[in-house]
N, C-alpha and C positions, 0 to 999 in steps of 0.2 A: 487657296480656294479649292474646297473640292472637286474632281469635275467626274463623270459617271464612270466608273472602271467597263474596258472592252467584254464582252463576251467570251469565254472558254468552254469549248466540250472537253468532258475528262472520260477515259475509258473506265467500262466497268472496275477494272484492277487498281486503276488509279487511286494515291492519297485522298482525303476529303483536301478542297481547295483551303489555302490560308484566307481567314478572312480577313478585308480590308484596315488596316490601321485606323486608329484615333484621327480626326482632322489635325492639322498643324495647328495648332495649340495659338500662332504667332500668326496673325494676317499679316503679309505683305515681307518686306523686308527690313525695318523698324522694328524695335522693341525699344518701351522704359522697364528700366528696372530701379523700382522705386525703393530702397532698403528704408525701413523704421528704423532708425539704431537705437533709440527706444522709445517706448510707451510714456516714459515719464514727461512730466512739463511742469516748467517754473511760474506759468499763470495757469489761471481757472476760468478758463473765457464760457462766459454761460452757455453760450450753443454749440462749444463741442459737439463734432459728431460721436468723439470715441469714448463719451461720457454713456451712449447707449449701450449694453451689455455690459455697462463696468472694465469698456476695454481700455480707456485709459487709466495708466500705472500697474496691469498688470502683468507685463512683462518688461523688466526694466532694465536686465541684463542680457547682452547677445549671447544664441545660445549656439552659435555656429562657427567655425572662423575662414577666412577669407581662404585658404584651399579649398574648402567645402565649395564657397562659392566661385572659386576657381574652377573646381571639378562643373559643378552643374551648368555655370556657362559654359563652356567646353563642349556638354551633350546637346544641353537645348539652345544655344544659342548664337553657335558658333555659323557663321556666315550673315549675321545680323548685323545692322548698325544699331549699335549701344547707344543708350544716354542713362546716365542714374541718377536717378531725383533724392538726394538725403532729404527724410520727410521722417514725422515723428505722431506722439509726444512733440517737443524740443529737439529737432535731430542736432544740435551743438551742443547739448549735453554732452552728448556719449562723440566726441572731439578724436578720440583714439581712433575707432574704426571709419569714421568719415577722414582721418589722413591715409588710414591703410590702403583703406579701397582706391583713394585716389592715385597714387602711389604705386599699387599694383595691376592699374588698368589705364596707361597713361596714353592709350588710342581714345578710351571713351568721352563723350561732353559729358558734364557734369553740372546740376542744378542742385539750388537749395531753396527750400520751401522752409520759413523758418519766420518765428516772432519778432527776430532782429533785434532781443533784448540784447543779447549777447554775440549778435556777428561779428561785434570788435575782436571778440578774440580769437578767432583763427589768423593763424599766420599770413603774409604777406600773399607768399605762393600760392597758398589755398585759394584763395579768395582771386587771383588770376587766373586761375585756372577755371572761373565758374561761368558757364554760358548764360544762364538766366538766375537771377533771385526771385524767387516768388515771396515778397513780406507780408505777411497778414496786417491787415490795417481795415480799419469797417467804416471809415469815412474821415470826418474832423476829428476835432480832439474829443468835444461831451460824446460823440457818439461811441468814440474807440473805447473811450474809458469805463463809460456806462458795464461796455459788456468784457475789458479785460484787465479792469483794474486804476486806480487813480495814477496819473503820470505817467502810463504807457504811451501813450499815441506821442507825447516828447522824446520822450527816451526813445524810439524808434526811428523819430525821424532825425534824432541828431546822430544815434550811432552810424545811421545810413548815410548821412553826410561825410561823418568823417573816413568813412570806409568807401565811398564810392569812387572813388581814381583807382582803387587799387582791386576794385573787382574787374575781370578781363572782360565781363559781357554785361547783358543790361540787367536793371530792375526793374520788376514790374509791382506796385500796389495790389496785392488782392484781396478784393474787396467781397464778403460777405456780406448783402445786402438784405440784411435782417429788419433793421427799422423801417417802418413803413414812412415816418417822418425824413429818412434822411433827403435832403434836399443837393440841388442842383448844384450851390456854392459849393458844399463841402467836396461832392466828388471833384469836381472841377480845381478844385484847390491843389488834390493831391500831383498832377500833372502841370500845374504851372509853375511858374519862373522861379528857381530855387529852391526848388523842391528835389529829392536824390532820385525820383521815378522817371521812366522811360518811357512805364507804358500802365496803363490803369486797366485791370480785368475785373469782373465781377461775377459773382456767381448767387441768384437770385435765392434763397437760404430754404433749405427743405424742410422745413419747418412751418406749425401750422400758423403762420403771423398774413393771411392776406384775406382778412375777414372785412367786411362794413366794405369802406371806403379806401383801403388798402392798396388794392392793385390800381386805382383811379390814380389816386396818390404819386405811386408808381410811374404810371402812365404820360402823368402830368414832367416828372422830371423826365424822362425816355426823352418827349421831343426833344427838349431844350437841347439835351448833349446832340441829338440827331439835328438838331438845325444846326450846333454848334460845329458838326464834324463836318455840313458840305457847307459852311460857312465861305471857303478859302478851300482853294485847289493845289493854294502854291508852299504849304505847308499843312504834316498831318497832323491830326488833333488824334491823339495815340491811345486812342482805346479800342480795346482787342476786340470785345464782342459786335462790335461794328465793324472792323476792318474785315473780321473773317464772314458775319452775314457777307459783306460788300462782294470779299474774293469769290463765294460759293454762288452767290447770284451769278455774278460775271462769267465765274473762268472755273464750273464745275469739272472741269476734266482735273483739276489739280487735287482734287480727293480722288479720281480714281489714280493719279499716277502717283501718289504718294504714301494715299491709308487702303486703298483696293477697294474705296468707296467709302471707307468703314471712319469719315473726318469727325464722326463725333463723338460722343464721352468713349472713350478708349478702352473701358474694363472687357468689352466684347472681345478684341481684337490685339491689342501689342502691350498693356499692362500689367506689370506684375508687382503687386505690392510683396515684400518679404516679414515677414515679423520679424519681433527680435530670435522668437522660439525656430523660425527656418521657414516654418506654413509662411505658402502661399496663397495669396486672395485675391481675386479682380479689382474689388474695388473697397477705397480706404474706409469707405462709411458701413461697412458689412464684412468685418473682421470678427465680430459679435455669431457669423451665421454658419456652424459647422457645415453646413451643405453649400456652402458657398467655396470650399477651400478646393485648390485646383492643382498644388504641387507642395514640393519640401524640399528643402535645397541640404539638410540632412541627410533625408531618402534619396536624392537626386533623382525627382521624377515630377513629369508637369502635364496636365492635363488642359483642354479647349475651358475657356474659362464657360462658366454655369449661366452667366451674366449674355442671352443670347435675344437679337427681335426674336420674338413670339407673335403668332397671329393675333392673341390678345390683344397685342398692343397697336393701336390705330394710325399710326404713327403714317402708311404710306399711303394713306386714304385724307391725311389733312394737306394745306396748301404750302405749310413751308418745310413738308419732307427734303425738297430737292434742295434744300439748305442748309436745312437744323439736320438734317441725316440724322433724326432719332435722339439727339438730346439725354440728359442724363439717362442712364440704364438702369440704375439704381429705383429712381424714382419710379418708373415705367415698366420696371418688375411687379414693384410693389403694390402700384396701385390698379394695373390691369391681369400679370398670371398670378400674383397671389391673392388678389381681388379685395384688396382692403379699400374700401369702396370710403371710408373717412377719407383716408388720405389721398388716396383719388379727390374727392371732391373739395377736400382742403388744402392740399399740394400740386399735385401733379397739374393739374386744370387749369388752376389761376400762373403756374408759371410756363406752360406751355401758350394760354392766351395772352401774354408778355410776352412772349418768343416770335408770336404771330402779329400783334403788334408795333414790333420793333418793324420786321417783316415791313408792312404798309408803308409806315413809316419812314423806312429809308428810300419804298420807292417812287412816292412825294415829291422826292429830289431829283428825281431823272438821275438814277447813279451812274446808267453807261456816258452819258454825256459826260457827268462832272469826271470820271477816269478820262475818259477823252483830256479833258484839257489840263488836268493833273500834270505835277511836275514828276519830270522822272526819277529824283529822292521818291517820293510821294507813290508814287505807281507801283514802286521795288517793296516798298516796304508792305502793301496790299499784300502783294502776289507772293513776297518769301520773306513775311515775318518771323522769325524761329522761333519765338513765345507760343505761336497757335501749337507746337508741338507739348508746350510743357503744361499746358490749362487744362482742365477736367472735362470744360466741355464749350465745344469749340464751335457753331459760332460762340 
């Protein structure tokens, strides 16, 4: 955090004063370092984001190698706690540099963001070594399949099966919640009994699908999991965007002791996506945007990411700022300092009034009571889920 530099007189003889550095690039002490190992992918899931600018498949081999990024953590990132997210394309494509990296950073956690066509095949080791999976999955099976192909949502959940003992940390389902029809069973499904998930997130799809009846729709499955989660105190109902509304309502001091305030979508503050080309970019859906790019691990040099509040954006003048802490950045770049006033009114609004909804919603339930009588599994896992670290945007 910046804070005002002292005052100096300097004699007339005197140097001109050096002017102040760049801000720290890194709020807090945290950093992901998200590498792409690449842009390729073995599905075509319709709402890719990185189908915007034609960024996915265009960079399919790394153009960097692991000294490089040895050298550039070393400058910018050394006195950090590391975590690195393999995230892609398909980051288990490119199998080589995701064992390198792990291999030659065996301080850091490590996550994989991945379609889970292919998690079988990394090795034993790999796969204990991993703190969180994030699997893409968009609900049941009609609905996975609709948008990434006939037989994926199976093929997903058996690979996960047979690989779940020998991952060291959890899974979590994430869920792009694109269809306005998806319904309450299907999410619910992916968290119950025999199923390889630990923990279900979702991420409401930036995309213009909350027209008519839409967000109602929406709305309507919201309660059900919200009645479902303070249903029982004595076991949690493990889904993230509730647990972390819960924590930030509760026990706000634990965004400032941990992000310096900064608990929500992370491209402002401790994210670094890397390409395969070395560019760095704040955030994964705006790799497409030259004026978005903040370092080069090539160059070895890293700039404050671009991705910053802006007074544009309304954000600490609505009711569930002391929560949502601002919510995706992406979205709320684009719809309030670049003023694309569509998307504002077709994205940004309808999922921000679902964020404020949820909001009401959970506090319906009397949430300080129901922690009150919460069991202590149950309390632990509110207050220091490791997953709120690895999701885009947290609540």
């Amino acid at each position: 955090m910046q804070t005002e530099s002292p005052i100096h007189f300097f004699p007339a003889t005197a140097p001109a004063p050096v002017p102040p550095s760049d801000p720290d690039p890194i709020v807090g002490g945290r950093v992901e370092l998200q590498l792409l190992t690449t842009l390729k992918c073995n599905l075509k899931c319709s709402y890719c984001s990185l189908g915007v600018g034609e960024v996915l498949g265009s960079q399919i081999h790394v153009e960097y190698d692991v000294e490089q990024l040895t050298a550039f953590i070393d400058k910018h990132l050394a006195g950090k706690e590391v975590y690195v997210t393999f995230y892609g394309g398909e980051p288990t494509l490119n199998k080589p540099l995701l064992l390198e990296v792990m291999q030659r950073f065996p301080r850091f956690r490590f996550q994989l963001q991945t379609n889970a066509t292919l998690i079988d095949h990394l090795p034993d080791w790999a796969l204990g070594r991993l703190s969180n999976v994030l699997a893409s999955i968009d609900g049941g099976e009609a609905t996975t399949d609709a948008y990434r192909g006939r037989g994926i949502y199976r093929q997903v959940i058996k690979n996960l099966k047979e690989v779940r003992e020998k991952i060291g940390g959890s899974v979590t389902a994430r869920v792009t919640w694109g269809n306005p029809d998806t319904c309450f069973e299907e999410l619910d499904q992916l968290v119950g009994d025999g199923m390889p998930f630990d923990y279900l997130y979702w991420q409401f799809v930036a995309d213009e699908m909350y027209a008519g009846d839409s967000v109602v729709k929406r709305q309507a499955v919201l309660v059900r999991l919200i009645d479902k989660f303070f249903s029982r105190s004595d076991r949690l109902y493990p889904l993230i965007p509730l647990m972390g509304m819960l924590r930030n309502k509760l026990f706000p001091t634990r965004a400032q002791e941990l992000y310096a305030g900064r608990a929500q979508c992370r491209v402002s503050s401790h994210l670094l996506n890397v390409m395969p080309s070395g560019e760095i970019y704040p955030c994964p859906d705006m790799l497409y945007a030259p004026d978005m790019k903040m370092g080069d691990v090539k160059g070895n040099w890293l700039r404050q990411s671009p991705l910053q509040l802006s007074p544009a954006m309304p954000c600490q003048g609505c009711e569930a700022y002391s929560w949502c802490r601002g919510n995706c950045m992406k979205n709320l770049h684009i719809g309030y300092v670049k003023q694309d006033e569509r998307y504002r009114r077709n994205v940004v609004e309808p999922i921000c009034e679902l964020i404020r909804f949820m909001g009401r919603e959970i506090d319906k339930h009397q949430p300080q009571a129901w922690f009150e009588q919460a069991a202590l599994p149950v309390r632990k896992q509110i207050m220091d889920c490791e997953v709120y670290e690895y999701v885009e945007i947290m609540p």
